[in-house]
N, CA, C and O atoms as a Tripos MOL2 file, in Angstrom:
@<TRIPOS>MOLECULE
protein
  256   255    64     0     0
PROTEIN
NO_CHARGES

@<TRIPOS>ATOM
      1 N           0.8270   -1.1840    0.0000 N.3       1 UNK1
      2 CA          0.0000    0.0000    0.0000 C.3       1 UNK1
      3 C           0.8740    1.2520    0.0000 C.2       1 UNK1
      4 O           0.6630    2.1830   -0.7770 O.2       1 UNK1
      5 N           2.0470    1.2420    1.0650 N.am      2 UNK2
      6 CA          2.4300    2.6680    0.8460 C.3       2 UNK2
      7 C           3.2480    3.1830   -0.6120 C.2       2 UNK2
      8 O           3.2600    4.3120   -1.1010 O.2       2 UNK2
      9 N           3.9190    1.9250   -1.1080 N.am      3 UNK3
     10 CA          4.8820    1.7050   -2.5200 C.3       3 UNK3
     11 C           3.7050    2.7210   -3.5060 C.2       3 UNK3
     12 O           4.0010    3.7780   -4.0630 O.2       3 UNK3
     13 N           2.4060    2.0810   -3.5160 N.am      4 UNK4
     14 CA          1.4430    2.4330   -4.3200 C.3       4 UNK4
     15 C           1.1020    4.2750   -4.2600 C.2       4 UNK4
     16 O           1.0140    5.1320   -5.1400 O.2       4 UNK4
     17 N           0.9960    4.2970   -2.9550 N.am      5 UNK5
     18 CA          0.9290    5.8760   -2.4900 C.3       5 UNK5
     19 C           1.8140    6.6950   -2.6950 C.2       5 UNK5
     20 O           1.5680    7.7690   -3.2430 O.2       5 UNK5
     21 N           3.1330    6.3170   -2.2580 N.am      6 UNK6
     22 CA          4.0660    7.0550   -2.6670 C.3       6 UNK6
     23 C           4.3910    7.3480   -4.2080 C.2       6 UNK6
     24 O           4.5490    8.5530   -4.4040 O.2       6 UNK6
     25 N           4.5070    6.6850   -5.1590 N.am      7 UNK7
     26 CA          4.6060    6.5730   -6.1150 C.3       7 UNK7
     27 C           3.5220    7.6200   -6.7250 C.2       7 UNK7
     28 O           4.0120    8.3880   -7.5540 O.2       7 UNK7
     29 N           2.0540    7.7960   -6.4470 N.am      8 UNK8
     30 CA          1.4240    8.5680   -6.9100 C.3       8 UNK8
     31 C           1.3340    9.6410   -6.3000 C.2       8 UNK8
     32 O           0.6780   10.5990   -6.7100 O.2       8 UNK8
     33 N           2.0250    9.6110   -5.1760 N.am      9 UNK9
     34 CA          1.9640   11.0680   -4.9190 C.3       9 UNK9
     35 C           3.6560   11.9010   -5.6120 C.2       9 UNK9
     36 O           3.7610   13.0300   -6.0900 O.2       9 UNK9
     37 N           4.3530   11.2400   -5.4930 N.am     10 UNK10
     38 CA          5.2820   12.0980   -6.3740 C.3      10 UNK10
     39 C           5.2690   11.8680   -7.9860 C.2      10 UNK10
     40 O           6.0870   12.5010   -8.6530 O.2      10 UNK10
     41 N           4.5410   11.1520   -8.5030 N.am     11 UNK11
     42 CA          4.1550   11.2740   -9.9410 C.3      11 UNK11
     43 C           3.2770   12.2180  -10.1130 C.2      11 UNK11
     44 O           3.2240   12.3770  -11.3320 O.2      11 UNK11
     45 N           2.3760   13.1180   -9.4780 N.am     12 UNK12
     46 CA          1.2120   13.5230   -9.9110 C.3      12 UNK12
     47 C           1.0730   14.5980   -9.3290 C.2      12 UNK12
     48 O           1.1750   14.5120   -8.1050 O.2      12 UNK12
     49 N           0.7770   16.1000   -9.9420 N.am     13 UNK13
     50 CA          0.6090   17.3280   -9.2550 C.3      13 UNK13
     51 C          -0.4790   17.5870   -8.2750 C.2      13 UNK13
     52 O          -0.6710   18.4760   -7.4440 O.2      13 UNK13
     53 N          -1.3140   16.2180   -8.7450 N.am     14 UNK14
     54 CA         -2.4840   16.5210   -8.2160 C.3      14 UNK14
     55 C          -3.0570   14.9950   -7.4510 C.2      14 UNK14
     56 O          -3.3380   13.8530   -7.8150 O.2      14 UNK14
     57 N          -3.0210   15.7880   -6.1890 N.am     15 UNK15
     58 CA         -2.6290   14.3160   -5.0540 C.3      15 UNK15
     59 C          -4.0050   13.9170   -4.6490 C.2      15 UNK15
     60 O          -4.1220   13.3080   -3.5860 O.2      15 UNK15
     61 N          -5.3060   14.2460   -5.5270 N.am     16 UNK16
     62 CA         -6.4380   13.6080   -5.1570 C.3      16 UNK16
     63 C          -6.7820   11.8810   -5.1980 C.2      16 UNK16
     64 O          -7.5520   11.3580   -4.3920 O.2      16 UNK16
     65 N          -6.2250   11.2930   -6.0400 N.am     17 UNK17
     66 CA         -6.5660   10.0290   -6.3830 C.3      17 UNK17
     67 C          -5.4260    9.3440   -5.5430 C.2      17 UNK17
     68 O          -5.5280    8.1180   -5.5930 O.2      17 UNK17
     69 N          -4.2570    9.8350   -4.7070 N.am     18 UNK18
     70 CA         -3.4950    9.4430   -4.1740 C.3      18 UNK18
     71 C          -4.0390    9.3650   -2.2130 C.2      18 UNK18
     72 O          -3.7550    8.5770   -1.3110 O.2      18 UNK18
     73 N          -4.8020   10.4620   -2.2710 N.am     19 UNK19
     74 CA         -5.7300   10.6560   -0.7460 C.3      19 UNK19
     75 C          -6.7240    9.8990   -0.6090 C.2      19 UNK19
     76 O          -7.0760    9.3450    0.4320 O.2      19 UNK19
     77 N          -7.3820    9.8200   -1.9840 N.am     20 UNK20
     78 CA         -8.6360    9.2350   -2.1900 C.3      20 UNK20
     79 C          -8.2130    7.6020   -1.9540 C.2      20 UNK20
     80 O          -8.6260    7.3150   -0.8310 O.2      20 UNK20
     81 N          -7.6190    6.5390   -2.5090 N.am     21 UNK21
     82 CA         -7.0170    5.3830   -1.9630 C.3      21 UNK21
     83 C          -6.8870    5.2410   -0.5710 C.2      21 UNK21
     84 O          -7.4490    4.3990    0.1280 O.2      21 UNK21
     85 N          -5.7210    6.5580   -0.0390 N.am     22 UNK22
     86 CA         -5.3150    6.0250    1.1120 C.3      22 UNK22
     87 C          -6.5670    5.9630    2.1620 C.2      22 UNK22
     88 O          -6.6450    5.0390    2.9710 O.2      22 UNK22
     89 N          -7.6940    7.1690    2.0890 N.am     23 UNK23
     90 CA         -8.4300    7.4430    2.7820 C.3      23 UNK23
     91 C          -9.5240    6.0500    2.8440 C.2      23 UNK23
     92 O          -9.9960    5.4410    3.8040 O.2      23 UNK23
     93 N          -9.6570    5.8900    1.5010 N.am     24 UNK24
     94 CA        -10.8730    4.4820    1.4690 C.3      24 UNK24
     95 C         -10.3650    3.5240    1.6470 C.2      24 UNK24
     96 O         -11.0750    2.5290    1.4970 O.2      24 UNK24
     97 N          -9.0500    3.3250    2.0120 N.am     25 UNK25
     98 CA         -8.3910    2.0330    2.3470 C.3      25 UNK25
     99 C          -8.6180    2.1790    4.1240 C.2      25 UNK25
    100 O          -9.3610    1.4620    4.7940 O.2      25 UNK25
    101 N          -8.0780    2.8870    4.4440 N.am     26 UNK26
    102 CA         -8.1580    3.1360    6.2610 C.3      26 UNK26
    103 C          -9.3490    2.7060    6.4740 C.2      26 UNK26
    104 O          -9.5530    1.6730    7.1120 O.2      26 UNK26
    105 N         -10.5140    3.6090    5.8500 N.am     27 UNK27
    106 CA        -11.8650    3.1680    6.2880 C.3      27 UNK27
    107 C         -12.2760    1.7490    6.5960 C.2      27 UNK27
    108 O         -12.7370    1.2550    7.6250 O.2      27 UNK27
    109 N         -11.8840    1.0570    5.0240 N.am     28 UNK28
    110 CA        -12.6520    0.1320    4.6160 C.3      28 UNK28
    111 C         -12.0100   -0.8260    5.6510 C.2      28 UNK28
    112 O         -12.7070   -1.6960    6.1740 O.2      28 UNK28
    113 N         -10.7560   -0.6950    5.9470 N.am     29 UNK29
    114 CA         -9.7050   -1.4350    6.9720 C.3      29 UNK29
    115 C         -10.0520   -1.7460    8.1090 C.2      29 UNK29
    116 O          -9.7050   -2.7760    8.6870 O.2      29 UNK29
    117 N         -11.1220   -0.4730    8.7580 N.am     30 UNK30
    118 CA        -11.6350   -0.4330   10.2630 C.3      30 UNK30
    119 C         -13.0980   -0.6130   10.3750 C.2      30 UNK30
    120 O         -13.6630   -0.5470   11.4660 O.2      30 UNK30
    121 N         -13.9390   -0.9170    8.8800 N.am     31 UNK31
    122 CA        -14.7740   -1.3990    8.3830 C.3      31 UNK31
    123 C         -14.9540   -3.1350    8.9620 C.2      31 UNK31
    124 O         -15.4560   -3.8320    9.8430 O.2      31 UNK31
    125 N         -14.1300   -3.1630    7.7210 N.am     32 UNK32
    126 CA        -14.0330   -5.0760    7.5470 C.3      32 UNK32
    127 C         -13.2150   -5.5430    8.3020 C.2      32 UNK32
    128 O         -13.3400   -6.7040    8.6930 O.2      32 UNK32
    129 N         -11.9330   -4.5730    8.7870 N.am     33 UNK33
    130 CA        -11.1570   -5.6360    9.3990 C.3      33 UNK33
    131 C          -9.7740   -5.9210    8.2680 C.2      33 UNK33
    132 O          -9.9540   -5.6500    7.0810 O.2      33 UNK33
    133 N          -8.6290   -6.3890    8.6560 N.am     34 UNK34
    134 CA         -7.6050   -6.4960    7.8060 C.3      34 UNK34
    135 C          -7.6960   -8.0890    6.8970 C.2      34 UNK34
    136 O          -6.8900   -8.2230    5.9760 O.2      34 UNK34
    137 N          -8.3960   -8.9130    7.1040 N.am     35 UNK35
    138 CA         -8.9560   -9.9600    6.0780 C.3      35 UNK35
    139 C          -9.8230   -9.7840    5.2800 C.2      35 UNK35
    140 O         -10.0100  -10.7020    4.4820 O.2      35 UNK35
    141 N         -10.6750   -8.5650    5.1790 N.am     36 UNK36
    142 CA        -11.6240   -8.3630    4.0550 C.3      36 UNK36
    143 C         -12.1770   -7.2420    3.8930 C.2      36 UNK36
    144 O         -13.3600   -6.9550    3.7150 O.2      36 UNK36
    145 N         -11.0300   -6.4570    3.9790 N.am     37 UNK37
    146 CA        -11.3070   -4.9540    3.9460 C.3      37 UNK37
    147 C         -10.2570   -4.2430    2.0210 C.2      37 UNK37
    148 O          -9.9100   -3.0730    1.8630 O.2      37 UNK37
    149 N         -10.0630   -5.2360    1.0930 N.am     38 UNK38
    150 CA         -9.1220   -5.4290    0.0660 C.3      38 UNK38
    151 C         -10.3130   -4.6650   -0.9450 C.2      38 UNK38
    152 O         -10.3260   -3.6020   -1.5660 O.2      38 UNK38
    153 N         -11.3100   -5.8070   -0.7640 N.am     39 UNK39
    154 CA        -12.0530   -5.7380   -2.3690 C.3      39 UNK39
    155 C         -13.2400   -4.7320   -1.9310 C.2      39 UNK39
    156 O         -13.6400   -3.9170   -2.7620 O.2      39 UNK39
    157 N         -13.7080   -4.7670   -0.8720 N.am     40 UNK40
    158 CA        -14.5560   -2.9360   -0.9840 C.3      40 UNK40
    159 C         -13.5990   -1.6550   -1.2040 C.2      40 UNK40
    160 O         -13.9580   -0.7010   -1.8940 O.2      40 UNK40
    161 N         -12.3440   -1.7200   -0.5540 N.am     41 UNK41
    162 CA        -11.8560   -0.5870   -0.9490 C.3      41 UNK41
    163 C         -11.4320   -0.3400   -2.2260 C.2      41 UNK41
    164 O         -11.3410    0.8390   -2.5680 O.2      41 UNK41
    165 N         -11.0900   -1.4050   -3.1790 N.am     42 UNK42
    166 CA        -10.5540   -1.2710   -4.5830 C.3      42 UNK42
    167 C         -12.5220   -0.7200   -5.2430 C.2      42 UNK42
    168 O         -12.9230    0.2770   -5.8450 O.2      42 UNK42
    169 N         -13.1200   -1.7720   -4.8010 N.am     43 UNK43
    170 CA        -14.1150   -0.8140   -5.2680 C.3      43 UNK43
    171 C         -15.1050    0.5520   -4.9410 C.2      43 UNK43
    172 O         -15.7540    1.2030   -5.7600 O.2      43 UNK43
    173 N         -14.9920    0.7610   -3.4300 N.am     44 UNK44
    174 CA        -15.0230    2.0010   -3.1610 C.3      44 UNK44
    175 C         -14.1760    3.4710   -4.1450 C.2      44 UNK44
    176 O         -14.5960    4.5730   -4.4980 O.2      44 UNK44
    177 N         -12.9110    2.7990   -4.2980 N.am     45 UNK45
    178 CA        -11.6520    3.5270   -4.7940 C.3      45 UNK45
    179 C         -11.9610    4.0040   -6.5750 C.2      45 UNK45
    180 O         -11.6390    4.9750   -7.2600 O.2      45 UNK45
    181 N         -12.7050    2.8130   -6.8070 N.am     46 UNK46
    182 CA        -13.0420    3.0360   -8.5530 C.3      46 UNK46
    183 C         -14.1740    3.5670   -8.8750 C.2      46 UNK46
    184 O         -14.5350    4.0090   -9.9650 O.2      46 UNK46
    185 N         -15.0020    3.4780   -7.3850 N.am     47 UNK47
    186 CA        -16.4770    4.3140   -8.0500 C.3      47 UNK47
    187 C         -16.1700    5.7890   -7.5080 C.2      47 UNK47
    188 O         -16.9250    6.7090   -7.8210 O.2      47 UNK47
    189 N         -15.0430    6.0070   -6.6860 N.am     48 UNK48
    190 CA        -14.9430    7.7190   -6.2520 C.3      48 UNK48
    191 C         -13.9100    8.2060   -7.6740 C.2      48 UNK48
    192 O         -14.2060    9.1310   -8.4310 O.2      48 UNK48
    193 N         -13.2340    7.7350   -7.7420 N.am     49 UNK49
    194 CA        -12.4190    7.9800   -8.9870 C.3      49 UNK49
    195 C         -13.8270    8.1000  -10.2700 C.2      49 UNK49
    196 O         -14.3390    9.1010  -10.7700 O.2      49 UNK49
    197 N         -13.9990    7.2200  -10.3950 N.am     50 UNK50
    198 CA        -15.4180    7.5230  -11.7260 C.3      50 UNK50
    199 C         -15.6320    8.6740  -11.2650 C.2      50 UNK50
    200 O         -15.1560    9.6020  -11.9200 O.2      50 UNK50
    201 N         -16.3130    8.9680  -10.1550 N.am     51 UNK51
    202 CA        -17.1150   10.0290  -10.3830 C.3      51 UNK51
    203 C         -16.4730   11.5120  -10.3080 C.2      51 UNK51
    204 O         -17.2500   12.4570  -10.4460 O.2      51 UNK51
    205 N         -15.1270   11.7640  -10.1020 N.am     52 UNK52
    206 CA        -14.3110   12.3540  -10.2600 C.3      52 UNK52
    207 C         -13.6590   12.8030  -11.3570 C.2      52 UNK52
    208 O         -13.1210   13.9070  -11.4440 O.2      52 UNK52
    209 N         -13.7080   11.7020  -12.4660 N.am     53 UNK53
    210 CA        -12.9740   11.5960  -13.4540 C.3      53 UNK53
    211 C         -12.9340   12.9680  -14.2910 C.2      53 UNK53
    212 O         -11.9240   13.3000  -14.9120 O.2      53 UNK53
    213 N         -14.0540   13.7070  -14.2630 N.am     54 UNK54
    214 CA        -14.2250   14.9530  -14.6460 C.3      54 UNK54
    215 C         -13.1800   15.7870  -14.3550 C.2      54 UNK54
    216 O         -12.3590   16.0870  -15.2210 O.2      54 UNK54
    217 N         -13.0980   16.3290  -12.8600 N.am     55 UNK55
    218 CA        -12.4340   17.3370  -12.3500 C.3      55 UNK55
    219 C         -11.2270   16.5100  -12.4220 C.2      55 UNK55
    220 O         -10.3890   17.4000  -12.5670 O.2      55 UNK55
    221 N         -10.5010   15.2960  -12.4180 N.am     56 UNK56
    222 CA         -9.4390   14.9970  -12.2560 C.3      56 UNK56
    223 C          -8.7340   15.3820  -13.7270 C.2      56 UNK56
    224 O          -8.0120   16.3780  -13.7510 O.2      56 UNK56
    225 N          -8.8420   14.9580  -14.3990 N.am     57 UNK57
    226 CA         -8.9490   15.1880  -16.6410 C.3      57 UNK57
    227 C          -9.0720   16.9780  -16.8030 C.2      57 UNK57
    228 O          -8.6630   17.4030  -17.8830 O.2      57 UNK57
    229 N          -9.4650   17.7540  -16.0650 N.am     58 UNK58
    230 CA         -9.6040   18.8520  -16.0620 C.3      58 UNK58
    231 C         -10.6980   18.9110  -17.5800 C.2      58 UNK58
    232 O         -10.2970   19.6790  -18.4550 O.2      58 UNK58
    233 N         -11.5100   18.4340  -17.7580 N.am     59 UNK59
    234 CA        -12.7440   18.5430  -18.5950 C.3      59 UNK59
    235 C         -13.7450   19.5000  -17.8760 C.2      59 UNK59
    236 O         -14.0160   19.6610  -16.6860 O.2      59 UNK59
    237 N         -14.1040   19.9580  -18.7930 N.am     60 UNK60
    238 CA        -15.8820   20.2520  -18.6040 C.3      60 UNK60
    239 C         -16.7850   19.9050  -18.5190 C.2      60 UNK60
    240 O         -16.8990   19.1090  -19.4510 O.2      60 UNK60
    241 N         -18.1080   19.9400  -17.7090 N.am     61 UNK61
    242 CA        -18.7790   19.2890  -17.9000 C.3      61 UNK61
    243 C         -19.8670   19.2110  -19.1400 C.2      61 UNK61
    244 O         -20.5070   20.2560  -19.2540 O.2      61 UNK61
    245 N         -20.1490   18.3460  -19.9360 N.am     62 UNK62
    246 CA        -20.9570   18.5420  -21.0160 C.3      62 UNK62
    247 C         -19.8560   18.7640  -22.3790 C.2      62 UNK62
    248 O         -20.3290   19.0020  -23.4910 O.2      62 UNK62
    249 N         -18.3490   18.6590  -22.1650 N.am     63 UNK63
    250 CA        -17.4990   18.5120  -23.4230 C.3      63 UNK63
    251 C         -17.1630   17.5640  -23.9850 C.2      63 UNK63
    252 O         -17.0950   16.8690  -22.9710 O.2      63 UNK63
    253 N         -16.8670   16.8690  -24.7980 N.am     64 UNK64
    254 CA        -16.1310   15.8700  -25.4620 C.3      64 UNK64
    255 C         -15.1400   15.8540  -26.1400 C.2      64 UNK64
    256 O         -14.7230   14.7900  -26.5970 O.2      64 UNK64
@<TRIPOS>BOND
     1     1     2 1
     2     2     3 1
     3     3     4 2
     4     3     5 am
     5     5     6 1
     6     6     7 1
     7     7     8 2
     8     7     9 am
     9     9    10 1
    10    10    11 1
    11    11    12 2
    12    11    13 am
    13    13    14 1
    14    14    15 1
    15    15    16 2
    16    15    17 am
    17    17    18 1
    18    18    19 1
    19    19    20 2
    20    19    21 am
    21    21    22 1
    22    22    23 1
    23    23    24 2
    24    23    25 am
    25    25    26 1
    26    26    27 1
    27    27    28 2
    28    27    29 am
    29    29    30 1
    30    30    31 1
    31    31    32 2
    32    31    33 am
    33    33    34 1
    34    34    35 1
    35    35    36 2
    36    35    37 am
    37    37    38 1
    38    38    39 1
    39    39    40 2
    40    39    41 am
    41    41    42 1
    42    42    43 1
    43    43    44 2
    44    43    45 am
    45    45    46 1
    46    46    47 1
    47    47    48 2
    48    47    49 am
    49    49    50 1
    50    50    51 1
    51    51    52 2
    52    51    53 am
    53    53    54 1
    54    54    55 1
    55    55    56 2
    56    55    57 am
    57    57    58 1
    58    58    59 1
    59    59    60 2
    60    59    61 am
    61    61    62 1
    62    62    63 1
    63    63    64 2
    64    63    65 am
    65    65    66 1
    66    66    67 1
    67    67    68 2
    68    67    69 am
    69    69    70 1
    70    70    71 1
    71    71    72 2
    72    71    73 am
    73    73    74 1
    74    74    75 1
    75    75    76 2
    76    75    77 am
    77    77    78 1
    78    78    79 1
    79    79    80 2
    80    79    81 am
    81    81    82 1
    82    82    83 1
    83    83    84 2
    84    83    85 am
    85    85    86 1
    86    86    87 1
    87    87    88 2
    88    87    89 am
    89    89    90 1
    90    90    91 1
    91    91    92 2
    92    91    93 am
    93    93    94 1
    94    94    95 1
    95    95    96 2
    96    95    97 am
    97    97    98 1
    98    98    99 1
    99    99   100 2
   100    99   101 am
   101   101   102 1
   102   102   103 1
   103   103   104 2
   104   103   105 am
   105   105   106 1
   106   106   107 1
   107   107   108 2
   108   107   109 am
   109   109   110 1
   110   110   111 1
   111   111   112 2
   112   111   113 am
   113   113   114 1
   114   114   115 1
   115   115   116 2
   116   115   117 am
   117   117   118 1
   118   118   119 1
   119   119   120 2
   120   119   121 am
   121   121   122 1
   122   122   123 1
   123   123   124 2
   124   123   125 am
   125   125   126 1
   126   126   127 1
   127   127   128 2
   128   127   129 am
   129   129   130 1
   130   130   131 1
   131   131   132 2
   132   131   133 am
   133   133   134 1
   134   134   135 1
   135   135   136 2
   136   135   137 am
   137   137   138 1
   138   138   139 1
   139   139   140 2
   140   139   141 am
   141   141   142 1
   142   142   143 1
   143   143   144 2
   144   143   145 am
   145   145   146 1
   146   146   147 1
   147   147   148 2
   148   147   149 am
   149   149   150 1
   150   150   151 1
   151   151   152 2
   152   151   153 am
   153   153   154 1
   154   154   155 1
   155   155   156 2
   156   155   157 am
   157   157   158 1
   158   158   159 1
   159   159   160 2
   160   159   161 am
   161   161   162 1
   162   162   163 1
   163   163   164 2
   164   163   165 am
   165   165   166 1
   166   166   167 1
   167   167   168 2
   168   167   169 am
   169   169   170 1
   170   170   171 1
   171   171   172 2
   172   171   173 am
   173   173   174 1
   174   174   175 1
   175   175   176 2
   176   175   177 am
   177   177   178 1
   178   178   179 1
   179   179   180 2
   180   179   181 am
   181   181   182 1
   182   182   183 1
   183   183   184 2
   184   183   185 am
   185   185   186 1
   186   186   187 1
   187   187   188 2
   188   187   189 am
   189   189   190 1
   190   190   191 1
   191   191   192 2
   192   191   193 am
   193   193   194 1
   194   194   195 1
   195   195   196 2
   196   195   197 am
   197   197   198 1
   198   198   199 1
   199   199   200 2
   200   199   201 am
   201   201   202 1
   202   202   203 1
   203   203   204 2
   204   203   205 am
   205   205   206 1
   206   206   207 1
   207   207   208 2
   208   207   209 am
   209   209   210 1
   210   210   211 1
   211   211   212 2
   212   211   213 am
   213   213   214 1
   214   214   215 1
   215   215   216 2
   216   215   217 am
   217   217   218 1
   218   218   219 1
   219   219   220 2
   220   219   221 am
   221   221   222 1
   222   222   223 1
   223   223   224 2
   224   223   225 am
   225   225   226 1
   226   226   227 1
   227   227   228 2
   228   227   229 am
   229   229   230 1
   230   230   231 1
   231   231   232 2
   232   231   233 am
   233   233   234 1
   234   234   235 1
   235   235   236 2
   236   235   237 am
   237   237   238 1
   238   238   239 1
   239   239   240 2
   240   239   241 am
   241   241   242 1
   242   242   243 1
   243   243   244 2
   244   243   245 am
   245   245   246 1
   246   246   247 1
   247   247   248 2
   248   247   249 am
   249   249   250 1
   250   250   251 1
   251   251   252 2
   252   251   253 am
   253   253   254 1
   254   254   255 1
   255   255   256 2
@<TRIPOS>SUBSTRUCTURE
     1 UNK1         2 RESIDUE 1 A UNK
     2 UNK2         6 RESIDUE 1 A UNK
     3 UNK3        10 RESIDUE 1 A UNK
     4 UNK4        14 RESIDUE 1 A UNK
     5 UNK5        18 RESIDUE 1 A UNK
     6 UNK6        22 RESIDUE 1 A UNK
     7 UNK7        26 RESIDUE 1 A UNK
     8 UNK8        30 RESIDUE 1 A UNK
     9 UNK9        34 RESIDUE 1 A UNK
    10 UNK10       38 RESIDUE 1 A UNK
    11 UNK11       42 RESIDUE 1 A UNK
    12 UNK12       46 RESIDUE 1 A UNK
    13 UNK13       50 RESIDUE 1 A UNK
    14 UNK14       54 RESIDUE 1 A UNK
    15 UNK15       58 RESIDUE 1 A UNK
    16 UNK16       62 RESIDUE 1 A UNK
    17 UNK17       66 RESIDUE 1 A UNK
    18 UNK18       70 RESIDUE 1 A UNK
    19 UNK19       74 RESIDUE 1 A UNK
    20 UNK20       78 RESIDUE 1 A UNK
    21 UNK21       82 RESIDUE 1 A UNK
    22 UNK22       86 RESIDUE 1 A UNK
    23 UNK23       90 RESIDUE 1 A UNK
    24 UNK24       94 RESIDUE 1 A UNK
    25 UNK25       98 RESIDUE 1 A UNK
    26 UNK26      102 RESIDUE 1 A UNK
    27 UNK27      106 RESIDUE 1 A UNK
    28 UNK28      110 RESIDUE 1 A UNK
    29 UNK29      114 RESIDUE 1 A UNK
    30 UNK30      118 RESIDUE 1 A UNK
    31 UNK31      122 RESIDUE 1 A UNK
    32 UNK32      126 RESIDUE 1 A UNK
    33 UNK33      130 RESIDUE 1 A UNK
    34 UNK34      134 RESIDUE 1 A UNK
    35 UNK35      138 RESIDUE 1 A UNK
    36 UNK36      142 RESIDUE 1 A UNK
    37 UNK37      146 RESIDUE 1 A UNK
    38 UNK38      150 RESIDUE 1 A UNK
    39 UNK39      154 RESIDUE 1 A UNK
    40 UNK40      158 RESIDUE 1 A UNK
    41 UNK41      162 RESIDUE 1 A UNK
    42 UNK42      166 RESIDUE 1 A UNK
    43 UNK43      170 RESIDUE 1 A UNK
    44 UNK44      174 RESIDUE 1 A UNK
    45 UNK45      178 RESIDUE 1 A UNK
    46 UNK46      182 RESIDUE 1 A UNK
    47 UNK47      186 RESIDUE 1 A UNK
    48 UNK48      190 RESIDUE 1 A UNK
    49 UNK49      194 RESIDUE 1 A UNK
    50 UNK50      198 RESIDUE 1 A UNK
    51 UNK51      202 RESIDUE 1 A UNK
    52 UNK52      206 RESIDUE 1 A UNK
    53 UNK53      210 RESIDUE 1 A UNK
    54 UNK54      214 RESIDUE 1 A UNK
    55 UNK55      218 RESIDUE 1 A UNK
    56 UNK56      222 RESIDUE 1 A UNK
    57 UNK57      226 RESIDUE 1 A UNK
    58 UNK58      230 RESIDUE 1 A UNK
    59 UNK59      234 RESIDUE 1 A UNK
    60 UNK60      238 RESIDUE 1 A UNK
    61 UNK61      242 RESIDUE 1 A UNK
    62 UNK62      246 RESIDUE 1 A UNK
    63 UNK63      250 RESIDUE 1 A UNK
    64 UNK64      254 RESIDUE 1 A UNK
């Protein structure tokens, strides 16, 4: 986990998708527990990213 974090936080100017992981990982961690707290957070992690994807891409909304 941290290899993963670190890595995106010094690749990337913009350290949202790097907070956004760490944050839904902690949760999901004190959620489920450290045996099954893996696969909600990967998918917690991909539906906040979706819905982000906008402001992260620096798009508009309604452009293509």
């Amino acid at each position: 986990m941290t290899a993963s974090f670190t890595e995106q936080w010094i690749t990337s100017k913009d350290h949202t998708p790097a907070l956004v992981g760490l944050l839904t990982t902690l949760v999901c961690l004190l959620l489920f527990g450290p045996d099954r707290f893996l696969i909600p957070a990967m998918l917690v992690i991909t539906l906040i990213l979706t819905l982000l994807r906008g402001r992260l891409t620096g798009e508009k909304e309604g452009s293509r």
